[in-house]
Every structure is written in structure tokens, then in C-alpha cells.
BATI-10404 format. One record per residue (C-alpha): residue in one letter; x, y, z. Coordinates in steps of 0.2 Angstrom, whole numbers. Layout:
! BATI-10404
@r a&east X&north Y&up Z
...
This chain:
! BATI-10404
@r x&east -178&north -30&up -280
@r x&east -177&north -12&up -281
@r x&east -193&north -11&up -269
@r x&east -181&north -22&up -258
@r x&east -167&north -10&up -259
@r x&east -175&north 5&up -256
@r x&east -182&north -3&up -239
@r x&east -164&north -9&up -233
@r x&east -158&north 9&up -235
@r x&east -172&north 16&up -226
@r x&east -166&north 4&up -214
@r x&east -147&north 12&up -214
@r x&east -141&north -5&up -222
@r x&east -126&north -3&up -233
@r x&east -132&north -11&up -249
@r x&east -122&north -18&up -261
@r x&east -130&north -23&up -281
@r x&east -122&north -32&up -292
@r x&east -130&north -41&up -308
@r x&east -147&north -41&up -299
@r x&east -139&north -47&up -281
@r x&east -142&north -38&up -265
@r x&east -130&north -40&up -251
@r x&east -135&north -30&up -237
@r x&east -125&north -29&up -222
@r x&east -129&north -15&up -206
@r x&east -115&north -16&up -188
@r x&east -101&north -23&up -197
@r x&east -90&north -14&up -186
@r x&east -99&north -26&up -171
@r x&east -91&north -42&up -178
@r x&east -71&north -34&up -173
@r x&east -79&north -31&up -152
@r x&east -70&north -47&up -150
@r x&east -52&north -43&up -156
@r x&east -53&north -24&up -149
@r x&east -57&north -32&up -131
@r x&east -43&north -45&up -133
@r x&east -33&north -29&up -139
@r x&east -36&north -22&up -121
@r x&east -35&north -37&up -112
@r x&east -17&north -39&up -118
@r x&east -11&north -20&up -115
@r x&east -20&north -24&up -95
@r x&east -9&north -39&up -95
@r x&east 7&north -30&up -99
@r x&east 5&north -17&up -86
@r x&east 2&north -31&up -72
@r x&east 17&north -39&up -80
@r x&east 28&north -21&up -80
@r x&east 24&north -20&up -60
@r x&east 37&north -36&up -58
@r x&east 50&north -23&up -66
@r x&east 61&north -13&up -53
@r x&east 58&north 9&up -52
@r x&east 40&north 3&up -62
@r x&east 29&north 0&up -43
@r x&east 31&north 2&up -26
@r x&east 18&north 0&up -11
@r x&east 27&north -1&up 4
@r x&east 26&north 5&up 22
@r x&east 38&north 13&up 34
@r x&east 39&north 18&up 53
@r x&east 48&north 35&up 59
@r x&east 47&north 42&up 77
@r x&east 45&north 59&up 81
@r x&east 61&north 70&up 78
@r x&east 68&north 55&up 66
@r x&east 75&north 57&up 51
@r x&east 72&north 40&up 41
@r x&east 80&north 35&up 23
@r x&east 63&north 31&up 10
@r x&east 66&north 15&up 4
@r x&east 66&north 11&up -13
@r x&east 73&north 25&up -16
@r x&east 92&north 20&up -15
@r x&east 96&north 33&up -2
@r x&east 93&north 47&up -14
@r x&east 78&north 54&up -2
@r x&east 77&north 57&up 17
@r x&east 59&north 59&up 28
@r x&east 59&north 69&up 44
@r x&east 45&north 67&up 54
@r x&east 46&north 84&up 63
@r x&east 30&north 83&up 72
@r x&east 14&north 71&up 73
@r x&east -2&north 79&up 78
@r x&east -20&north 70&up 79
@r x&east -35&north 80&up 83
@r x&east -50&north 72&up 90
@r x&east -68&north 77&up 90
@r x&east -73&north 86&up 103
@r x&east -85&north 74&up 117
@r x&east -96&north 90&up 123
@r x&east -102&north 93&up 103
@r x&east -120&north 89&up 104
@r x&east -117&north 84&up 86
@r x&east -105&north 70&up 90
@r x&east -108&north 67&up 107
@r x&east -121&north 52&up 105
@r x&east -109&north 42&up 92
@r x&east -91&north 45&up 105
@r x&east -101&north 38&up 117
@r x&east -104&north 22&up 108
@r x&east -89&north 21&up 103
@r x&east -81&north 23&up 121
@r x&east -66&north 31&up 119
@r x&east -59&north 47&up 109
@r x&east -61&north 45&up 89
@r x&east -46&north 56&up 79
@r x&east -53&north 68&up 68
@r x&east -36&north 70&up 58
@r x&east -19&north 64&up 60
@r x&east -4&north 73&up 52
@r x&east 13&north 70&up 52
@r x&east 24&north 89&up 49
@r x&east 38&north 81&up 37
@r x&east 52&north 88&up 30
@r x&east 59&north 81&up 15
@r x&east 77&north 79&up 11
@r x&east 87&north 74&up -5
@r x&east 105&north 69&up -2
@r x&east 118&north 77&up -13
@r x&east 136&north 70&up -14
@r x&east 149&north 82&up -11
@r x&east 162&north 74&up -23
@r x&east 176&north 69&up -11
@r x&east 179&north 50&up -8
@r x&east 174&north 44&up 10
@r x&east 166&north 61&up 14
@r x&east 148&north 61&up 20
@r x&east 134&north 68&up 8
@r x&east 125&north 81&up 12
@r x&east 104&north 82&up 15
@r x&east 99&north 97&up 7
@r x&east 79&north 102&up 12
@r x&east 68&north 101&up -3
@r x&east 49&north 102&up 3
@r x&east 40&north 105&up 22
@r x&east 24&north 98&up 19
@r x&east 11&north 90&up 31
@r x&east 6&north 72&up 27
@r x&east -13&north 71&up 30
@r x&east -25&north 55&up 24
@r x&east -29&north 55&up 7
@r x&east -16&north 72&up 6
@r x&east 1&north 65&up -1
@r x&east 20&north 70&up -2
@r x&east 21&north 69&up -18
@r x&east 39&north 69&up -28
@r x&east 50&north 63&up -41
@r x&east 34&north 49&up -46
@r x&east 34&north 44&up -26
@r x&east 19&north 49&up -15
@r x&east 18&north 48&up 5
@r x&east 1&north 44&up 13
@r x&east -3&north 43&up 31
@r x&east -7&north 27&up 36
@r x&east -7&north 25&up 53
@r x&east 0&north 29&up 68
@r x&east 6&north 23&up 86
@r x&east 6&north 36&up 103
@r x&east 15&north 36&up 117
@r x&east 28&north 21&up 111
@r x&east 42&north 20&up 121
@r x&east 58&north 28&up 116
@r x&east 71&north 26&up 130
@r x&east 72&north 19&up 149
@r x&east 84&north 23&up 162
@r x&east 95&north 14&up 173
@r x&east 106&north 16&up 189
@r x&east 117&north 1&up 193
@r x&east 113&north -2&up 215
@r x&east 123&north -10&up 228
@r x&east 108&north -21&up 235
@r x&east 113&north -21&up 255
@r x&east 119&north 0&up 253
@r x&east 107&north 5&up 239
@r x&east 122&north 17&up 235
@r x&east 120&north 20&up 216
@r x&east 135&north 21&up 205
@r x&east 132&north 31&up 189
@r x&east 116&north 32&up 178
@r x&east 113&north 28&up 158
@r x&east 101&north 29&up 147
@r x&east 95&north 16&up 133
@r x&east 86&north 20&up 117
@r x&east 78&north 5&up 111
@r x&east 79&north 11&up 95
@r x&east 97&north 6&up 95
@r x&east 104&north 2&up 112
@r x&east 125&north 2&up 112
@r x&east 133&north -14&up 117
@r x&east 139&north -7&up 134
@r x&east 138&north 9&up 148
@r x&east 153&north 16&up 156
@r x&east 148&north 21&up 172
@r x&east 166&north 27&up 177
@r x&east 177&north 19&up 192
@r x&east 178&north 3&up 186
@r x&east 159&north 1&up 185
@r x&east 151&north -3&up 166
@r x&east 136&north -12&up 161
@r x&east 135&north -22&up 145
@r x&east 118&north -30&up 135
@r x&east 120&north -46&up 131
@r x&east 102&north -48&up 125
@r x&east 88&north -38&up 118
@r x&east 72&north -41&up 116
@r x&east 59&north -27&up 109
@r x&east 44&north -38&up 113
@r x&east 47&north -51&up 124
@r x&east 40&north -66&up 125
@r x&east 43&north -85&up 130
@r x&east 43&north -96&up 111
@r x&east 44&north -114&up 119
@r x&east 53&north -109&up 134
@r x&east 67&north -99&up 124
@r x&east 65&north -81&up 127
@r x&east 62&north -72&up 110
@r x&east 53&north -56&up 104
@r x&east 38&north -53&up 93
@r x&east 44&north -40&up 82
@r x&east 57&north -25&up 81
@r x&east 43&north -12&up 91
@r x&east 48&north -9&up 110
@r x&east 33&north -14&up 118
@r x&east 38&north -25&up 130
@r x&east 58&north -24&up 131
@r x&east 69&north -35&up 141
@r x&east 87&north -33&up 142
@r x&east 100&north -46&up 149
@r x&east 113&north -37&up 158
@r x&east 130&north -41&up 162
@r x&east 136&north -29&up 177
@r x&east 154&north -28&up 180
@r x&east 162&north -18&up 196
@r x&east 177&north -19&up 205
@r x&east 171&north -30&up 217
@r x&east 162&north -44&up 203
@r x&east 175&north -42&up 190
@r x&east 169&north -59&up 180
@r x&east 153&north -50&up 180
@r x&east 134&north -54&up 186
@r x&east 118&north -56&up 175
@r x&east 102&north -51&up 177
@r x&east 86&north -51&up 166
@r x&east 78&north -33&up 169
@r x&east 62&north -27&up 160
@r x&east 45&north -17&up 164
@r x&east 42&north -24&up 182
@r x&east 53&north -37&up 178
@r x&east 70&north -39&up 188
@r x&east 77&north -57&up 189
@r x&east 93&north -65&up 192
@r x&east 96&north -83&up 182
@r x&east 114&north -86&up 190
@r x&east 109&north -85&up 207
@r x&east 112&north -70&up 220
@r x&east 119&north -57&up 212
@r x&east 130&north -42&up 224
@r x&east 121&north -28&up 212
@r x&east 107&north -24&up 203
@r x&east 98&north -13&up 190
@r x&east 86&north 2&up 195
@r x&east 75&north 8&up 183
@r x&east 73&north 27&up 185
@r x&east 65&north 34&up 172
@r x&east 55&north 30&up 154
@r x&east 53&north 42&up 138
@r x&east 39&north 41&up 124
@r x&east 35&north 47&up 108
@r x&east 23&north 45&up 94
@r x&east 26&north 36&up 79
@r x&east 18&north 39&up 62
@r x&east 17&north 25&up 50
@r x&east 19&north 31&up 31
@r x&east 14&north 25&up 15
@r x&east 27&north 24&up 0
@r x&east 19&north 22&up -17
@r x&east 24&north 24&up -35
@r x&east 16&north 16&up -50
@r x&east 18&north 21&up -68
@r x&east 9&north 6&up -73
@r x&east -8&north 14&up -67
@r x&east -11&north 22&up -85
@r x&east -9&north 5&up -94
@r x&east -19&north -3&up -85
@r x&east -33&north 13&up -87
@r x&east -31&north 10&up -107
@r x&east -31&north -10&up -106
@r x&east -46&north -8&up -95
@r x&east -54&north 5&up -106
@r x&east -50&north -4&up -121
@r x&east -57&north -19&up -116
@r x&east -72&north -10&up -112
@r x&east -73&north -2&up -126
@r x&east -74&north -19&up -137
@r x&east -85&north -28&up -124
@r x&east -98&north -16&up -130
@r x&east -96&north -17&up -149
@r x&east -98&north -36&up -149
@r x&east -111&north -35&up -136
@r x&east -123&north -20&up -139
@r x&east -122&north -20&up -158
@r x&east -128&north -34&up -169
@r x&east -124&north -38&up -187
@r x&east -136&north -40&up -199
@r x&east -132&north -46&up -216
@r x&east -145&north -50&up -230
@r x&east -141&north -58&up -246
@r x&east -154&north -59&up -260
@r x&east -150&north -69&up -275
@r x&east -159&north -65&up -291
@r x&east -157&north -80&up -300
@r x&east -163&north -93&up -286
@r x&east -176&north -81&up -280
@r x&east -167&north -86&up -262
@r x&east -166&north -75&up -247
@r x&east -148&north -80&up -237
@r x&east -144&north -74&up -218
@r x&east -130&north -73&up -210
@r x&east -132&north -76&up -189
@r x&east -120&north -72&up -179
@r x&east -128&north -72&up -163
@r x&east -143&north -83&up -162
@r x&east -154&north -72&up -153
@r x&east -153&north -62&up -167
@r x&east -162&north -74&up -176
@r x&east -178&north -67&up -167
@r x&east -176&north -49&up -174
@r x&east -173&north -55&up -190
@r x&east -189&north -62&up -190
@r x&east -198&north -49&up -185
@r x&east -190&north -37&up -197
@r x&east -194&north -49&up -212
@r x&east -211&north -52&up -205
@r x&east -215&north -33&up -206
@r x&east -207&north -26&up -221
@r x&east -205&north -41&up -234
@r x&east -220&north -51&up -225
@r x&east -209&north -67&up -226
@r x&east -215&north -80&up -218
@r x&east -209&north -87&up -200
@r x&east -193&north -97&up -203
@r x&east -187&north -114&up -195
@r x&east -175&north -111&up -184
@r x&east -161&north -125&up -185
């Protein structure tokens, strides 16, 4: 027995002996692998859970033109974003180190975009009904993978659209004169109701569409972007007081209710750029860093590590195992083998 014990503490077992009875156990701290990774498992959960709870994550997306000043959402009107200026740069086609892949791709590649922002917080003034006041807290250029970052919120460059269109023009004609009578001009961002020309001449929009399109013969739009717009007018002059409709848009000009006295001119167009940004806040992101690492942690204590426990009873003269895995039935086996030379076992 002793022989025995001096061998299992060479073999950094931690022996225990009483009245002539060996139990020797070596990795107990492999057989708790399974409740640390549960441990981990439930603090991951949790934080999944916690992104369901308002202020705890946000990953959301917003549009602003150039010169706009937006609201940032999910911020309950505390914090404004002007987009003061959006610049892209693009690699340069004459570099012989880029030329080959720009001419692959067949068109210019943007070597970084940025939108110039100019962050604002609103402050209230204290008076009831007066407007609060955006007070300037940070200039910063918004690159990719270079956020805004404040109060726990990030902005990141996402994307971004050139040349959209911003405003048209229109002059309401006499067909038969061409005399014009008055110009106006529409944003499409939001368009008024209607256009006082002066002299009893005005123009109202009955209908908008941003991106026009025909949905099962009814004329509906794609989405809230102006890429194709098509107004319905209603054009009222002293001469057509009851008013006359026509359906103008980008080489478009059509009259539904028949022949109509007067018409609308398109004179002019305006574009801008428009920079999509990236709105992110997550204080879950640590929780789920420690669940993860957690669970890690415990997947390799009841992995990597394997508990051996001998017992030796003195007065049976019986050698007792405890498997807990059963390929560790190999090694034990192997380590009887050398050092007690036991005799291969039956494996049951």
C-alpha cells in the first residue's frame, strides 16, 4: 500500500489513507466543466434576452441629404445630425498600381466616403410652447469603421446615394400662347399642398408619388426616395376656375380629363447627395462577452481534463475506478499496466 501511495503522488494524485484504504483522485475540478458552461450559457441568454428591453440595443439606419439637419431616432429628440458635407474620393484610374483592377471592374471604385457632421443636442429653454434650442456638441467626420460616438450611441457610414434628386421646377403655360404665368419650385422631400402663382393663377398636388410605378393598374410608389416622381396637378386660372388635371413626371406630361387649356413646364431640376448612416448602441455586448467566455471557460474543464479516481481497499484486496468518460478507460489502462502491472481489464 505504501509502494502504491508513493506512486500515486509522484503521479500528483491527491491521496487520501484511512485505516489502510487508498482513495486517490487527480482533475476533480474537471467534473464542475459542465455546470461553469451552463453558468455561461445562462449569463449569454440573459444578455440576448436584455436586447428586447428599450435604451438596452439599437441598430438602426437613417437617410439625411446634404445641408439636412435630421432628428436620431431612438434617441427621443434629445440629439440632432447635420450632414454638412458628403465627400467620396475614388482611386485614381492613371495609378499603375490600380489601373488593371478599375478596369475590371468598369467604372470608378470609392476609396472613402465621409460624411462632415455636426452634432447637436437639443436643450429646452423653460418656457411652455417656445421652441428648444440645438446647441453644437461635436464636428466630426463619419468615415467606415470611424464612428460618432456619444452618450453610448455610435454613427457609422453605411452607404450612400449621389446625385438624388432634391427639387424640380415648374412654369404653369398657356398651350396655344406659351405665355407663362409664374414659376415654383417643389422639394420632394416635402412638397406643400399648393403654389400661388399670383393673379388668380395657383397650382395644387393632389397626388405624389416618390417612385412611381403602376401596382395593378393603380398608380402607386415604391418607396419614400424620389427617384421617379410623379405629381397629379390641379391647375386653377381665371379662365379654368373648376380647375384642370394633369399627371406630370420626368418626360411624363399627361392629361387624364381630356384637353386641358394649360399645362406644366418643367424648367429646372436640383440634386444632392445622400449619406446613409448607422445608429448603434448595445450595452448587452459585454454580457454576452462573459457568457461566451464563460462558457468557454467550462467547455474546456469538462473537455480537456479528465478525472481519475482510484480506490484501493485493504481488506478485499480490490482495486475500484471511477469512469467518467469512457475513453478514459484506455488510459487507465495503460497507467495500471505500467506502474501496478495490473492486468488488462474487461471492459463492460
Amino acid at each position: 500500500m505504501k509502494d502504491i501511495n508513493q506512486k500515486l503522488k509522484q503521479k500528483k494524485y491527491r491521496v487520501q489513507y484511512e485505516n489502510g484504504n487508498i482513495l486517490a483522485e487527480k482533475n476533480r475540478f474537471a467534473r464542475w466543466g459542465p455546470y461553469v458552461n451552463h453558468i455561461g450559457l445562462i449569463i449569454f441568454l440573459i444578455g440576448c434576452m436584455l436586447r428586447y428591453f428599450p435604451g438596452m440595443y439599437v441598430d438602426d439606419h437613417m437617410w439625411i441629404r446634404e445641408g439636412e439637419t435630421a432628428e436620431i431616432p431612438h434617441t427621443d429628440g434629445q440629439f440632432y445630425v447635420e450632414n454638412e458635407q458628403f465627400i467620396i474620393e475614388v482611386y485614381d484610374e492613371e495609378h499603375e498600381l490600380y489601373r488593371e483592377a478599375l478596369n475590371r471592374a468598369e467604372g470608378a471604385i470609392a476609396s472613402n466616403y465621409q460624411t462632415n457632421a455636426v452634432l447637436y443636442e437639443r436643450q429646452d429653454t423653460g418656457v411652455i410652447g417656445d421652441d428648444a434650442e440645438l446647441v453644437e456638441i461635436e464636428r466630426f467626420p463619419i468615415r467606415v469603421n470611424d464612428p460618432l460616438k456619444f452618450s453610448g450611441y455610435s454613427l457609422y457610414q453605411m452607404d450612400y446615394r449621389l446625385h438624388e434628386l432634391g427639387s424640380m421646377s415648374f412654369t404653369l403655360e398657356h398651350k396655344e400662347t406659351g405665355e407663362h404665368f409664374g414659376q415654383f419650385t417643389i422639394d420632394l422631400s416635402s412638397p406643400q399642398a399648393e403654389y400661388d402663382l399670383g393673379d388668380g393663377y395657383r397650382v395644387g398636388i393632389r397626388e405624389y408619388f416618390q417612385d412611381f410605378y403602376m401596382n395593378n393598374n393603380v398608380p402607386s410608389t415604391r418607396s419614400n426616395v424620389p427617384n421617379n416622381p410623379v405629381f397629379i396637378f390641379e391647375m386653377f386660372t381665371p379662365e379654368t376656375p373648376e380647375g384642370e388635371v394633369s399627371i406630370v413626371g420626368i418626360q411624363t406630361n399627361h392629361e387624364p380629363l381630356g384637353e386641358n387649356e394649360y399645362k406644366m413646364t418643367f424648367v429646372d431640376v436640383e440634386t444632392h447627395h445622400v449619406t446613409a448612416l448607422v445608429i448603434r448602441k448595445d450595452y448587452t455586448f459585454p454580457l454576452l462577452i462573459i457568457g461566451g467566455v464563460i462558457f468557454m471557460i467550462g467547455l474546456i474543464q469538462g473537455s480537456y481534463w479528465h478525472i481519475d479516481v482510484f480506490g484501493f481497499n485493504k481488506s478485499t484486496g480490490s482495486l475500484l475506478l471511477q469512469v467518467i468518460q469512457i475513453k478514459t478507460i484506455y488510459r487507465y489502462e495503460r497507467i495500471l499496466m505500467k506502474y501496478w502491472m495490473v492486468p488488462k481489464f474487461l471492459h463492460l
